[in-house]
C-alpha positions as CSV (number, residue, x, y, z in Angstrom):
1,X,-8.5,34.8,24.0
2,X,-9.7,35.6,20.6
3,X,-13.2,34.5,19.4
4,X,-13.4,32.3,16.6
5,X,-14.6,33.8,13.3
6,X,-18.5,33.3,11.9
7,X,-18.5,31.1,8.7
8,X,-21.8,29.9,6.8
9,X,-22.4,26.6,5.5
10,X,-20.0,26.6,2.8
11,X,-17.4,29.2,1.8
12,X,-15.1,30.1,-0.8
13,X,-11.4,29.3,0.0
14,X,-7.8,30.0,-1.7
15,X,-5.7,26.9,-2.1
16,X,-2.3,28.6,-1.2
17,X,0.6,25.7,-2.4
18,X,-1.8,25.2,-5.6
19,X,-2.3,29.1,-6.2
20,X,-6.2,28.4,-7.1
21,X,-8.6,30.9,-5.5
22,X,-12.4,30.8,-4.3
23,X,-13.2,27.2,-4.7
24,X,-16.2,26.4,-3.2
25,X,-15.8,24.3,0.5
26,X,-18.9,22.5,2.2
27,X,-18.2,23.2,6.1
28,X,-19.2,19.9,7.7
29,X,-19.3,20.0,11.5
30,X,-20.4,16.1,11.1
31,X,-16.8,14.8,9.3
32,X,-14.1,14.9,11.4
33,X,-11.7,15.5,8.9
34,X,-11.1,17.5,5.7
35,X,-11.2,16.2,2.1
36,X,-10.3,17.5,-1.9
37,X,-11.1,16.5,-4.8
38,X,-8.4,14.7,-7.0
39,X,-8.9,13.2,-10.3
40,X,-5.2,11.1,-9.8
41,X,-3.4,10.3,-7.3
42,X,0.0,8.2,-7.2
43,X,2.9,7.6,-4.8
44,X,5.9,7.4,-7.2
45,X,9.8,7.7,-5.7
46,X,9.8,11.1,-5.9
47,X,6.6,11.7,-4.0
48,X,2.9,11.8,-3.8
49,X,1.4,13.2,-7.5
50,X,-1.8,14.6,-7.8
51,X,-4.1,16.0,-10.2
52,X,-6.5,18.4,-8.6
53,X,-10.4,18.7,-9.4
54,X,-11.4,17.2,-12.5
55,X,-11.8,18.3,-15.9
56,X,-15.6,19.6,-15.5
57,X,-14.4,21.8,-12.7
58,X,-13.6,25.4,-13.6
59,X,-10.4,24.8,-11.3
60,X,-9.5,22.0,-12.8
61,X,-5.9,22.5,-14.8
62,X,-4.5,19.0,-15.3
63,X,-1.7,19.7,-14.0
64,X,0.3,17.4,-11.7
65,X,1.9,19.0,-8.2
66,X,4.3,16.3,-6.8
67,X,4.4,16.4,-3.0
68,X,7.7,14.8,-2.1
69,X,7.1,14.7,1.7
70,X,4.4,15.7,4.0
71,X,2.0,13.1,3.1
72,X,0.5,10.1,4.8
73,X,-2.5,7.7,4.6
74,X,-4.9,7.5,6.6
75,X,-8.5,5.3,6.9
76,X,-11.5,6.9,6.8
77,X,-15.1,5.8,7.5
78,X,-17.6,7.5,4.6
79,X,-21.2,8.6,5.6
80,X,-22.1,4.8,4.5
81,X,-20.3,3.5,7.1
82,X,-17.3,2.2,4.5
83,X,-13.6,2.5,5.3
84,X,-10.9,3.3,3.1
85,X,-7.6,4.2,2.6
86,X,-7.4,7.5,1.7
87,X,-4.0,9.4,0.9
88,X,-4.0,12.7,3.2
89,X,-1.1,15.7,3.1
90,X,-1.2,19.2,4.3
91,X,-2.2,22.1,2.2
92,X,-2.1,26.4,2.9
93,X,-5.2,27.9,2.7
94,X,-7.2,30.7,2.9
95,X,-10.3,30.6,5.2
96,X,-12.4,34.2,5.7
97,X,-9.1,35.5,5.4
98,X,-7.4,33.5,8.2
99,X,-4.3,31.2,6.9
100,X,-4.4,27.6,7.8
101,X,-2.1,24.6,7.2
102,X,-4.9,22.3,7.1
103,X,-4.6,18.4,6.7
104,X,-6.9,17.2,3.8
105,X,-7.7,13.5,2.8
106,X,-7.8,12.7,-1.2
107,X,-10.5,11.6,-2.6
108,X,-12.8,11.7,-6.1
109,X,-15.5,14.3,-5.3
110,X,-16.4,14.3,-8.6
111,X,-20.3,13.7,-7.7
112,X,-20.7,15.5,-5.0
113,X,-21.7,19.3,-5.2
114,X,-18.6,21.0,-3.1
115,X,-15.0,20.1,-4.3
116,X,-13.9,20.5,-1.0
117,X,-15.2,19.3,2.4
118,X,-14.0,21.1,5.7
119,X,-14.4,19.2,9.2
120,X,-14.4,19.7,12.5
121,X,-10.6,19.0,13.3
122,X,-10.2,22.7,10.7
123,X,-13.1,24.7,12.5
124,X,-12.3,23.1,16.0
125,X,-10.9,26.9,17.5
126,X,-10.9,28.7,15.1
127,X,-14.7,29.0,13.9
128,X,-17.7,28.6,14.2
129,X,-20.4,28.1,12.2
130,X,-23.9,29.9,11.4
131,X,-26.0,28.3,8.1
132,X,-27.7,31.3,7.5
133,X,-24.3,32.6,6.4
134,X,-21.8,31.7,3.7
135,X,-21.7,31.3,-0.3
136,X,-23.9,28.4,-0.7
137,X,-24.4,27.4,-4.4
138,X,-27.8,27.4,-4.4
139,X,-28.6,27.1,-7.8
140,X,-26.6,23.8,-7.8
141,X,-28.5,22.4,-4.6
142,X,-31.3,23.2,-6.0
143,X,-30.7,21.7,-9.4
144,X,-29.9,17.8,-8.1
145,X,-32.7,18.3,-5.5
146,X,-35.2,18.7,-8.3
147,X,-33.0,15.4,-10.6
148,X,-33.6,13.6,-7.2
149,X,-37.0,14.0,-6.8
150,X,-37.5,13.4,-10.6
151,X,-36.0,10.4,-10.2
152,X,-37.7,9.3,-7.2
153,X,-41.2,9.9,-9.1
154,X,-39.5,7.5,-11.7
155,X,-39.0,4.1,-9.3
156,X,-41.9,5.3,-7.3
157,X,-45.0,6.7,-9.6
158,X,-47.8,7.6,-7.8
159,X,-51.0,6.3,-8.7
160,X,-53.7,8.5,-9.5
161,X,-57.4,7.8,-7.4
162,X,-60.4,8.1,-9.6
């Protein structure tokens, strides 16, 4: 049997069906399943249409893909605790150079750091994970880590002893 392949904490993936390369993916051993950003989503007759990433993303291109089949829903508990419907379909992509026909959930990303989440039903065989490695963006992380203590220092001001 093959060992799995060595990925880091987050990675940079090809989007196969949406010919967009080296978007960055969180790899999230605590989420059981997959998500992507989408800035609309909307089940029409003809399908489920999406609009990928949103227009601050550099892979953002407004444009809508229509998936006329191979798409679901699917409820999904947040790291709040909150369920919701989410849309989900199945997407090619490009992992460390291993092709998978993943199943992703749809959701707006827009706040979070990593446009795309990877969970453990996409690593489960396949790989395994060492956070030393991968292509964090760690100017980024670093970035809202310093807004988050700023604003922490803002609701909680320390008072200075004499």
């Amino acid at each position: 049997m093959k060992q799995p392949d060595i990925i880091g904490r987050a990675e940079r993936i090809d989007l196969l069906d949406l010919d967009i390369a080296g978007v960055p993916a969180k790899i999230d051993t605590g989420a059981d399943s997959s998500a992507i950003w989408v800035s609309a989503v909307r089940e029409k007759a003809d399908g489920l249409h999406c609009v990928f990433f949103g227009p601050d993303s550099p892979h953002y291109t407004g444009k809508t893909i229509i998936f006329p089949k191979d798409y679901g829903t699917t409820r999904v508990a947040n790291s709040f605790g909150q369920k919701e419907l989410r849309y989900k379909l199945k997407l090619g992509i490009r992992v460390k150079g291993k092709l998978i026909r993943a199943t992703f959930t749809l959701s707006d990303r827009s706040l979070k750091t990593y446009p795309i989440l990877l969970g453990r039903r996409l690593l489960k065989g396949k790989f395994l994970v060492d956070v030393s490695q991968g292509q964090a963006l760690t100017d980024i992380e670093a970035a809202k880590a310093e807004q988050l203590e700023a604003d922490l220092k803002k609701l909680h001001p320390r008072k200075e002893s004499p």
